[in-house]
N, C-alpha and C positions, 0 to 999 in steps of 0.2 A: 504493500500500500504506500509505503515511503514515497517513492519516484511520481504519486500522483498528486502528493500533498502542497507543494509547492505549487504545480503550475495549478492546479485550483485556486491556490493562495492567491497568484496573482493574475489569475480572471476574476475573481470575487472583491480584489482592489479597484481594478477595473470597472467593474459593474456599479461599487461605491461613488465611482467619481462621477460617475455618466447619472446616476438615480435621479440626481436633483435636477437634471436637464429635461427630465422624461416629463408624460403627462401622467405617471403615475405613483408621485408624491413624496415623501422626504425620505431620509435617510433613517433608519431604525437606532435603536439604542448603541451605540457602539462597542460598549464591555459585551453587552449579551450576546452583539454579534460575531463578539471576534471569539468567546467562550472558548478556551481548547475542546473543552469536556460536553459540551452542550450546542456551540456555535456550528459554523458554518464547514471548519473541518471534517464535523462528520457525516459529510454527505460525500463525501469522496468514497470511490466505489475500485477496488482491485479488480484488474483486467479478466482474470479468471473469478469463476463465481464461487462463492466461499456459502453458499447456500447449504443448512441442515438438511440432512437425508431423508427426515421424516420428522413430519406435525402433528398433531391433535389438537380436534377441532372439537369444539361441543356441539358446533351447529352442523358437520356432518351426518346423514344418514350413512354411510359405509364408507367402505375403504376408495380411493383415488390416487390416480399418480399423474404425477408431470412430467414429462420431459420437455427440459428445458436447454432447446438447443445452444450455440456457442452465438448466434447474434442474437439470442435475450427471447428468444420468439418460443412463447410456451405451448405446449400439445397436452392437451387436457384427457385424459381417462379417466369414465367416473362410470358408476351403476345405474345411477339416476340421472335425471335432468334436473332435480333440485340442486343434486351437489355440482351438477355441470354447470349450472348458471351462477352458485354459490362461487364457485371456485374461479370463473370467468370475472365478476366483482373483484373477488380479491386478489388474484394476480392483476388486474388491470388498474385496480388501484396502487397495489404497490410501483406500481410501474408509473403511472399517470394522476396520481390524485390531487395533486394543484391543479394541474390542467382541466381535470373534471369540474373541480368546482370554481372557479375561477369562470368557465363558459356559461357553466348555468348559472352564477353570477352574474354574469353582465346578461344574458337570456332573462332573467327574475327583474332586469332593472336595482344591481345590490351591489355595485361597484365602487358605490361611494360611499359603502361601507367597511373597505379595504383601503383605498388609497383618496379618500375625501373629496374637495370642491371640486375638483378637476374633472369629475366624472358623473358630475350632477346633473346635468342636461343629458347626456346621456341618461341614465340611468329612466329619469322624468319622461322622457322620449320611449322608451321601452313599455312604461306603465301606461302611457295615453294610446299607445296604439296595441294595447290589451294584452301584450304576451303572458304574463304573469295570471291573467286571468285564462287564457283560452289555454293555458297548461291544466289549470285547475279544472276546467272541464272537461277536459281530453282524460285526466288521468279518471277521475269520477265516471267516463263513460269506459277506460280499460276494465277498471278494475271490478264493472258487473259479467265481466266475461271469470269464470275460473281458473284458465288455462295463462289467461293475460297477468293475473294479476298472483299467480304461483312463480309464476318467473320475472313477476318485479321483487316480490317479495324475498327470493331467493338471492339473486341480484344484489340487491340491497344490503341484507344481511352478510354478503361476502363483503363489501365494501366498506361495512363498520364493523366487521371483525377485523382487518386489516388498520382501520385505526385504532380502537382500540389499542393494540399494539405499540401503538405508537408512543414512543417516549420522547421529550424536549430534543434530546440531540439529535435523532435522525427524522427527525421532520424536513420534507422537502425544502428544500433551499430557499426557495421564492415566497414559503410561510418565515423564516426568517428574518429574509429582506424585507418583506414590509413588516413584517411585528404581528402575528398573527397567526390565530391557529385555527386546525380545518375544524367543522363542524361535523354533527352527524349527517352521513345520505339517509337519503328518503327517493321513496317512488315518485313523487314532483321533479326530484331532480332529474331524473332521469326522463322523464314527459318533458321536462324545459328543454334539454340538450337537443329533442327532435323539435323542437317550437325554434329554437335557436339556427338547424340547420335549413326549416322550410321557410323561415325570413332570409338567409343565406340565398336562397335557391329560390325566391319570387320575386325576389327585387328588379320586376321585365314590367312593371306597370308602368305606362307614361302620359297618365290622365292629367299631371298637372301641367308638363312641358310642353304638351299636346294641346292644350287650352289656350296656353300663350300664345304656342305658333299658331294659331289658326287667329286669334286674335290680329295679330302680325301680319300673315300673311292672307287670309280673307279664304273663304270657301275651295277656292279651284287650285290654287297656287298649290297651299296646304296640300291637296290632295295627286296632284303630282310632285311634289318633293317627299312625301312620307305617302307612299302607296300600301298598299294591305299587307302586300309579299312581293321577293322578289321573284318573277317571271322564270328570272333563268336558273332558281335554285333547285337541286338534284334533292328531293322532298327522299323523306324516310318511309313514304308508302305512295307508289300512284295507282288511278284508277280506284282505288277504294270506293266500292258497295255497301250501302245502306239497305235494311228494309224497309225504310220509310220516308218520304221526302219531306222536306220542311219549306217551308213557307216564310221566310226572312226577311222583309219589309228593311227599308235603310232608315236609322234611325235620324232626325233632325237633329244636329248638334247645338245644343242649349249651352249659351257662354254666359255665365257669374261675371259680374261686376269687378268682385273683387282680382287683388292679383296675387297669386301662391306661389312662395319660393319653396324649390324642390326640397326635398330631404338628399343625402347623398347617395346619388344612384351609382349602380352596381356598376363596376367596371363591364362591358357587354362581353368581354373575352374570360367572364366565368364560365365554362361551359366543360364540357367531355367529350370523347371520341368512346365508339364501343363497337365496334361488327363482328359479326358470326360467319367462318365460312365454311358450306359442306362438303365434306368430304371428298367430292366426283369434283372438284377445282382444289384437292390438296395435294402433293406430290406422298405424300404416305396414307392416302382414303381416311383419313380420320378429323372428324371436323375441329377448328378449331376458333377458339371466342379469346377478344379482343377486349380489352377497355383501359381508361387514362382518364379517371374526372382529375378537371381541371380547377384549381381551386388558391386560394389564399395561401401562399407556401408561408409553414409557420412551423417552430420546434416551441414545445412541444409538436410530435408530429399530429397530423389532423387524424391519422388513424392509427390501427393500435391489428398490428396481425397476431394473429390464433389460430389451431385447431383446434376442434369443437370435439368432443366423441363418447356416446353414452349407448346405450343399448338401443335410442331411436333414431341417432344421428352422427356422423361421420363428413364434417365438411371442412375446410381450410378456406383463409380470408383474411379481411380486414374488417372492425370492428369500428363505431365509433365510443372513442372513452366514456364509460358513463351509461351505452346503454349494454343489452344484451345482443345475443345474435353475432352474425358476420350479417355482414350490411352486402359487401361483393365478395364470388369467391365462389367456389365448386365444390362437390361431394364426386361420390363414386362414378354415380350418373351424370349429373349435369353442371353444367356452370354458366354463371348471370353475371351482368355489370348494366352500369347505369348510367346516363346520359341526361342531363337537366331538360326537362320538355320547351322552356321560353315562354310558356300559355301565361297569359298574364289572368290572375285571379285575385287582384285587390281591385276594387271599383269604392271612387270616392265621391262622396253624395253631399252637396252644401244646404243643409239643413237650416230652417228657421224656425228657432225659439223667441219665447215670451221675453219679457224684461227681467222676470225673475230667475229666470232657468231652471224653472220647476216643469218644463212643457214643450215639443215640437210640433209643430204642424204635418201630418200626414192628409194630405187630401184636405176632405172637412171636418176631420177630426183633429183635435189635440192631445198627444198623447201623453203620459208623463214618463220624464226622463228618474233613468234611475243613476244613482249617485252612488260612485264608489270611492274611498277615503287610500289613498297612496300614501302611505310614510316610506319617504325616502332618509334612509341614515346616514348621517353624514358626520364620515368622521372625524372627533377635533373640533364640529361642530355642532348646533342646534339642528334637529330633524327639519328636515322640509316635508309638511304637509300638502298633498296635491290634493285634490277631487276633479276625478275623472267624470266626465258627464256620457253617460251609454244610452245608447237609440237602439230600438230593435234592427236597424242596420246594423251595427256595431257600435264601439265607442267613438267620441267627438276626437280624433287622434290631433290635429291642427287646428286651430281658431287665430282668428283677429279681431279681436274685442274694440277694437277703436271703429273697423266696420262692422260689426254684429255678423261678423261671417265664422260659418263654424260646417267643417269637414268630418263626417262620419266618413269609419273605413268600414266596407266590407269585403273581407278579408275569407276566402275559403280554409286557410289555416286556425280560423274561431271556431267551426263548427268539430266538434267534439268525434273523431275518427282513431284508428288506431292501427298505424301501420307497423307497429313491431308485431303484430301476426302474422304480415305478409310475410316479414323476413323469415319467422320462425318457420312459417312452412317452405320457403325458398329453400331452407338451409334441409328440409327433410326432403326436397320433391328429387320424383322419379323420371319422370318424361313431362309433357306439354301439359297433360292435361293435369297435374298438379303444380308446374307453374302458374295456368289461367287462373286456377282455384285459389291462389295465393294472392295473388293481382286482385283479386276483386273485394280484397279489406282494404286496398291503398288509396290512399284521397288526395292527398297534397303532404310537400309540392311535388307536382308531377313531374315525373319524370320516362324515359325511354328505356323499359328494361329489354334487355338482348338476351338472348337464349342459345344453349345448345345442347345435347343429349349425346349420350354414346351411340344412340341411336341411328345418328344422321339425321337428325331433327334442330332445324335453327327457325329462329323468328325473333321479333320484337313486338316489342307493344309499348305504345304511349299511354301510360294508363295514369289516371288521378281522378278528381273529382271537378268536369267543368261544365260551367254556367251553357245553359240553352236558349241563346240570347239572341236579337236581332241585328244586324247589321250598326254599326258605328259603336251598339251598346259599351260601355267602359271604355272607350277610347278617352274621352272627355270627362271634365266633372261632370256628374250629373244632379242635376236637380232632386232634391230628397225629399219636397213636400210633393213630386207626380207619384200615386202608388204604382203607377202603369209602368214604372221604370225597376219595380224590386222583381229579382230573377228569382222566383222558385223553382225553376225547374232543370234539371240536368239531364247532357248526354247519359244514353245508357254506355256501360260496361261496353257491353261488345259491340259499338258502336264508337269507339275510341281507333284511333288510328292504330292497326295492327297487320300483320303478314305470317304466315306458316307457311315454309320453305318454297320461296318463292325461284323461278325460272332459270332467272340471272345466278340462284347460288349461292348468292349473299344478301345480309340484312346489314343495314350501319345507319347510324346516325352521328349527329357532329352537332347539335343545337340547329340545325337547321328549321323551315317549316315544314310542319310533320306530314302535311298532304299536297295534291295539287288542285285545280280549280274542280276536279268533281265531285271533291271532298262537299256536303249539302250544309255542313254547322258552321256557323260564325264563329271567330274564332277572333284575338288581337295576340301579340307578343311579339319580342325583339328576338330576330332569329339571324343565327350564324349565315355566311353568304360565303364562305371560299374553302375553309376546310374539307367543308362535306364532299364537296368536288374533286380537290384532291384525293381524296382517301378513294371515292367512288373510281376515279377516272384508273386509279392503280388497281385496284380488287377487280373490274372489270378486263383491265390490259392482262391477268396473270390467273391462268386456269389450272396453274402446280402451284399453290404456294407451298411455304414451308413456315416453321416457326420463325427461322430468322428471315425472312421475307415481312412477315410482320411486326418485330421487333424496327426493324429497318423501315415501315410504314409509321409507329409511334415514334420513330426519331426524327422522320424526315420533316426536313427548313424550306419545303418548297414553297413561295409564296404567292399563291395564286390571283390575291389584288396585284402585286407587282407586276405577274404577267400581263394583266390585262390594262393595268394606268400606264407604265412605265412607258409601253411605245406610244400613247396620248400624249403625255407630257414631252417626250422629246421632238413628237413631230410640230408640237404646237411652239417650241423653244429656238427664236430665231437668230441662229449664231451668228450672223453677218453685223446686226445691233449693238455689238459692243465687243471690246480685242476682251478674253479672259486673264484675268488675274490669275495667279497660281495655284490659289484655292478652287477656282473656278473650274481649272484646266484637270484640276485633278479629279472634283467633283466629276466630271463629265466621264472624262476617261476612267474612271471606276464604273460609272453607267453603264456604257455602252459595249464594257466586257463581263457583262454581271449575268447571270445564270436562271437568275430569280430564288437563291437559295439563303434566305439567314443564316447561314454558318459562321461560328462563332468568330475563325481566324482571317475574316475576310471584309473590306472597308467599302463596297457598295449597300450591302445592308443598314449602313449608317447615313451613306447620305440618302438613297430612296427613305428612310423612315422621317427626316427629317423635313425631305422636300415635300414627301405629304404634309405634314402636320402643318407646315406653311403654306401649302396650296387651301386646305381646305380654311383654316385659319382667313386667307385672303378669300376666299367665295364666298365663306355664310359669314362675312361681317355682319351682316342682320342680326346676326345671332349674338355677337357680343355685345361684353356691357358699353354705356353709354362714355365711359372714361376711356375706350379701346383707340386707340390713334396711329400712326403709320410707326413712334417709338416704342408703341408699346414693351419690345421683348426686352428692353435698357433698363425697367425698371429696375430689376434686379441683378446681383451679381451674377452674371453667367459662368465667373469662374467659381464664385462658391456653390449654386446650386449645381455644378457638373462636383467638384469634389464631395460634393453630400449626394452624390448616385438620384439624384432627383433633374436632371437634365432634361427631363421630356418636357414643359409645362403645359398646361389646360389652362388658358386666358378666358375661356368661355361663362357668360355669365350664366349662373345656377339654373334660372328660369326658363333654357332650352335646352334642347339635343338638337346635335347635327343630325341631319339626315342623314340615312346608310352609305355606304363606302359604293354600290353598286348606283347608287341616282348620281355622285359626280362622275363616276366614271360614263355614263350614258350622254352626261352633260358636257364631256370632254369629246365625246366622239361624235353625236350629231346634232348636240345644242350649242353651241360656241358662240353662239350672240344672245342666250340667253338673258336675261334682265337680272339675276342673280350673279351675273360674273363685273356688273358696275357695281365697283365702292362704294358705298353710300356717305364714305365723307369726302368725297370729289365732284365739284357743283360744276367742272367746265367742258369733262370730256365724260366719253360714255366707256369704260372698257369691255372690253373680251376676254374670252377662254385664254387667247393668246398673250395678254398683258398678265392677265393671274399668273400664268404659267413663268412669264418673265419675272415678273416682279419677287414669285413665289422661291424661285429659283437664285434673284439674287441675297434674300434675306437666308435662304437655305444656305448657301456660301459664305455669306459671314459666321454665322454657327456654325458651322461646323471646319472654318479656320481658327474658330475658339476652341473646338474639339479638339483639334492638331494643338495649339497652342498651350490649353493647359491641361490636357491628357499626357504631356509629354509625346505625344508624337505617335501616340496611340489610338487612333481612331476608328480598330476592329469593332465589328459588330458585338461580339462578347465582351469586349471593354466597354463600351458604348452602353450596351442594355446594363450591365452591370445586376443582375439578377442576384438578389438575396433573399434566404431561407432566414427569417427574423423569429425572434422569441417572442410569444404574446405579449409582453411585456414593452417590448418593443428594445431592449438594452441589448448595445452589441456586444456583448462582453457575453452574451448565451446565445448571439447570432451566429451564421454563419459566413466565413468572411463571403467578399462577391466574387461570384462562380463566372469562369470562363465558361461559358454557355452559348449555343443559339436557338434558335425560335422565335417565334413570331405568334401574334395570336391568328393570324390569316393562315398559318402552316399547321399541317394534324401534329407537331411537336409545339403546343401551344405554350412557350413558355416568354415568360416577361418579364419585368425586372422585380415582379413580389409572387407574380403567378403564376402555375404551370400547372403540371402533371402532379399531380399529387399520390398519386400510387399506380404506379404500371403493373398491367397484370396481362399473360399470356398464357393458354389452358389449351392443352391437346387431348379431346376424349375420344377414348373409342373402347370396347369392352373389357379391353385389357387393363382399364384402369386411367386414370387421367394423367399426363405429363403437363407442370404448370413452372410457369416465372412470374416475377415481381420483383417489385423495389419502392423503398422510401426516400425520399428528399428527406434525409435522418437516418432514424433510430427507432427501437423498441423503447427507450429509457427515455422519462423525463426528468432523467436529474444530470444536470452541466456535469457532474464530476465524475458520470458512469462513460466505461468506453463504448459504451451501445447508447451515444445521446445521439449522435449523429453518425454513426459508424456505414452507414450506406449510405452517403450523402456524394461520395467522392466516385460511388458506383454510378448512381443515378448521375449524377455529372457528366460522367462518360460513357453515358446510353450502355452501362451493362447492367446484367439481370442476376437475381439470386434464382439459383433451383430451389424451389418451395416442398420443402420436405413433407408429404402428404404419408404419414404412418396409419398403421395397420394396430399397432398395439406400444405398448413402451417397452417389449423387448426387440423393438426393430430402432429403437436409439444406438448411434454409434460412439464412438470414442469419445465424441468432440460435446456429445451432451451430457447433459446432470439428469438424473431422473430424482426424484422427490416425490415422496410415499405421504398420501394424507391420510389419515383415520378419524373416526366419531369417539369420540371420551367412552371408556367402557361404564 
């Protein structure tokens, strides 16, 4: 343990100096921190595991063992499923339990009962838009099911037997640093962490951005710059058949007076890749499934791998901390992954109440609001008391009390569902039809599960819970005193976009739109536009694939907007107009021998990323705020925001969205005198596609001889994006430094400077049994001082895979693992 104690010493000085800079709060006691005996020493972890060979447990029903291989990733053996889920708690707590409650923390809105003011509006922000309560109802509708609420309970019980344990000195690291110790879990908490991931994964609504623009731009405009879908995207079903047709009137868009600044919307390159291929297009006949959700890279890592194994079930996966199950992952028979659907399902309704706000207007009735009481703790200080005002929409989540305007959300994540059943039977199914069977508890947020069987059995299905609603419905605010506008009614089940082994061979999805125009249901959401194509345009060019064929499709930087903008832009770039500067000359000549590939070691991927974001920047100047001027990018230091890895900026003011990457590019090729490509703060000339393109081109040139200048001379794409793997905390001293990387969020290796791949996973089944890979942007261990905090980090870096050890029993552990023997108190 010696040789670890130092350099722990001196990350945890490290992490001291940086705490006060962070937004989450002071520095802890410093005798207590530094404790030899108690302090932050001992969380230092020797590289080999010094794990006891056998426990006793009171809360065991029988005997269980672990094998716990050499990167930290446990294999559960148990008799039951009590002890299986039991046991799944307490290993994943010992491994993750900051991390666990730390999420459903900020999930509860209780964060500023850890590290105080700083996290007050946050927290305030969580309780108005109801999480805290629609956990509470979710859990109250699990737990009248038996089965739902034996396996929280068990769950749970692993999780506070593992604290219990716990003594002042080896409490995780980050309960040190801020002063603090965990509390008990509970079955809430674990209901909050899946409330926590379906606000993650709905954040595709853009009723309020969409109100302005239309505002802005008036009925027609609007509707050619922000169309339904894009035309030419390679949907994840076509043709799809209904038994019943619908009848879908366009709904009149009702614009509110008032004006609504956004909340922070999702980066749009949240998203996942996942395809299935059968067998008769694999070069060994054996089908093989695909997935890479794409997500927030963060250490703690976002998932936590296991296998699973009791007398009902035998699977291997990845888990998320906190709850039960494997969320993605394979058993004997089949293996599933997951891809974010984009369906937007929050719709906001501008409600009018009385003077006193005891009352809203529904129609001709007044109904009365009911009132709920939020104490937010804040600590250090006085509680902040809120009162949330709720409408049988949902709760008032935004108001502006100066105009008497107030915002219900309705949110399909409030209504009380339980998809930890779906998973549980995931993790037991045999072919299709107990996949469909398993699918049909999942509500939100929806997502695109993929499928395959030893069978030769692949499909997907976009399955959730969504509104059956008329044309325009939740695009816009809507008016909350029309009752004519509240949706009760839902697509059915098998009427969700879905495919069983279709023609072509393969199923995939990429966030694209799930159907094509025969598709009969309305539908709104932000959907991916370049990935899908790629990945599709390969899976179809290659009728042998292999495993590494596909590993080689999640890695690949090819950039599909680059193919299609790049030759717009240079044709429209009139080089006779002015001699090149050096930066210019360089600029260009990296263009015009560029591949269209993000790869890390290579310096056209930095100006193409750069000359977009300044072309679109120059078109939708409509879209910035009113302070945006031809200096704009001067405000700030550009050599300090490139040395703080923040080099990209978003000038855009909060109240829009750009229109999708595929309407400029359309606008580049056969609209070029469009009335969008005039500046609107130039009164003398009118410009074109061709002036944006110049002007765009010359401000791209000065950035990025800033890039050369104070990069040191480093302008690769991998230095440029500079992607890092951050501690939730956000301190670098438990980050991970920045990764030579490439990707693009336009390439199926969608990775960026915070977001990527979050768990790669490749599965080869056929009856002999499954052959699978994966990897972590990390570790199994959320403690800085273990050598499994990040220990795959360097893999995943270098697009290699771990072989995923899928046992039979714990005497098929070899050398390299620990087995650990559990028993019940006699």
């Amino acid at each position: 343990m010696e040789p670890i104690r130092p350099f722990l010493g001196l990350l945890l000085c490290v992490a001291l100096a940086l705490v006060g800079s962070t937004r989450f709060g002071s520095i802890p006691p410093i005798g207590k921190f530094f404790d030899p005996f108690h302090g932050f020493w001992q969380n230092a972890e020797p590289n080999d595991s010094d794990s006891e060979p056998e426990f006793t447990i009171n809360q065991l029903s029988g005997q269980a063992s672990v094998v716990m291989d050499k990167r930290g990733v446990p294999h559960i053996f148990s008799s039951s499923d009590h002890d299986l889920f039991f046991l799944q708690g307490y290993l994943t707590a010992k491994d993750r339990l900051w991390q666990m409650e730390f999420q459903t923390h900020a999930a509860a809105g209780r964060i500023s009962d850890i590290v105080g003011d700083k996290a007050k509006e946050f927290d305030l922000e969580q309780r108005r838009i109801g999480m805290l309560w629609s956990a509470e109802r979710a859990l109250e509708f699990v737990q009248q099911d038996s089965l739902s609420r034996s396996i929280l309970d068990a769950y749970t019980a692993g999780v506070n037997a593992f604290i219990d344990e716990l003594k002042p000195r080896n409490l995780p690291v980050e309960y040190k640093l801020l002063d603090y110790k965990p509390e008990p879990w509970t079955n809430l908490k674990s209901t909050l962490l899946l409330k926590y991931m379906a606000k993650m994964l709905t954040g595709t609504e853009r009723d309020r951005p969409n109100t302005e623009a239309l505002k802005l731009l008036g009925t027609d405009l609007f509707n050619e710059l922000f169309p339904e879908q894009n035309k030419l995207t390679d949907p994840i079903v076509t043709g799809f058949s209904v038994d019943s047709s619908v009848q879908s009137e366009p709904l009149h868009a009702w614009i509110p007076s008032s004006t609504w600044e956004t909340p922070e919307i999702q980066p749009h390159f949240i998203g996942s890749n996942n395809w299935a291929v059968s067998a008769q297009r694999t070069a060994l006949g054996k089908t093989i499934l695909c997935n890479d959700p794409h997500l927030k890279l963060s250490l703690p890592s976002l998932w936590y791998e296991i296998q699973l194994h009791s007398p009902s079930v035998n699977c291997y996966g990845v888990s998320l901390p906190g709850a039960p199950n494997v969320i993605i992952g394979f058993n004997e028979n089949i293996a599933w992954g997951v891809t974010n659907a984009g369906r937007d399902v929050q719709d906001y309704y501008q409600m009018e109440l009385n003077a006193d706000r005891t009352a809203y207007r529904f129609g001709n009735e007044w109904k009365p609001v009911q009132k709920r009481v939020e104490t937010v703790i804040v600590r250090g200080q006085e509680p902040v008391v809120d009162t949330v005002l709720y409408t049988h929409l949902g709760p008032i989540a935004y108001h502006d009390e100066e105009h008497h305007s107030f915002l219900a959300l309705r949110w399909l994540a409030h209504d009380p569902s339980n998809e930890m059943i779906t998973f549980y039977g995931l993790n037991r199914a045999n072919n299709f039809e107990d996949y469909q069977e398993a699918l049909s508890h999942y509500e939100c947020p929806g997502q695109n599960f993929v499928f395959a069987d030893a069978n030769d059995n692949i499909a997907i299905w976009q399955q959730g819970k969504f509104p059956l609603k008329p044309t325009n419905h939740g695009k816009f605010i809507l008016d909350g005193t029309d009752p004519t506008l509240e949706i009760d009614r839902f697509i059915p089940q098998l009427q969700n976009p879905h495919v069983l082994n279709p023609e072509r061979g393969f199923v995939s999805s990429a966030n694209q739109a799930p159907t094509d125009t025969t598709y009969p249901y309305y539908y709104t959401g932000v959907f991916e536009e370049f990935r899908n194509r790629t990945i599709n345009r390969a899976l179809r060019a290659d009728s042998s694939v292999t495993v590494q064929d596909m590993m080689d499709l999640q890695l690949n930087n090819y950039n599909l907007l680059a193919e299609e903008a790049l030759p717009l832009m240079l044709e429209l770039l009139d080089t006779n107009r002015f001699q090149y500067p050096e930066y210019e000359r360089l600029a260009l000549k990296e263009l015009l021998g560029w591949n269209y590939r993000n790869d890390a070691g290579i310096i056209a991927p930095t100006v193409f990323e750069i000359w977009w974001d300044e072309l679109n920047a120059l078109l939708w100047d409509e879209f910035n705020g009113q302070e945006w001027d031809q200096d704009m990018y001067y405000r700030y230091s550009w050599q300090e925001l490139l040395n703080s890895g923040k080099a990209r900026i978003d000038m855009r003011d909060p109240r829009y969205v750009y229109p999708m990457a595929m309407v400029t590019i359309e606008m580049l090729r056969s609209k070029r005198g469009h009335e969008m490509f005039d500046h609107h703060y130039t009164n003398d000339k009118k410009e074109t596609a061709a002036n944006i393109v110049y002007d765009s081109f010359y401000w791209m040139s000065m950035k990025f001889g800033d890039v050369i200048k104070y990069k040191f001379s480093q302008p690769h794409w991998g230095y440029y994006q500079a992607t890092t793997v951050q501690h939730l905390m956000r301190l670098d001293a438990f980050s991970s430094p920045k990764l030579f990387v490439g990707g693009s969020e336009n390439a199926p290796n969608a990775t960026t400077s915070t977001h990527g791949p979050s768990w790669r996973m490749i599965v080869e089944l056929s009856t002999d049994g499954p052959t699978a890979y994966g990897v972590l942007p990390g570790g199994q261990s959320g403690n800085p001082g273990s050598a499994n905090y990040m220990n795959s980090l360097e893999l995943w870096a270098k697009g290699e895979y771990h072989r995923l050890k899928f046992l039979g029993g714990p005497n098929e552990a070899d050398e390299k693992c620990t087995v650990i023997n559990f028993r019940a108190k006699e």
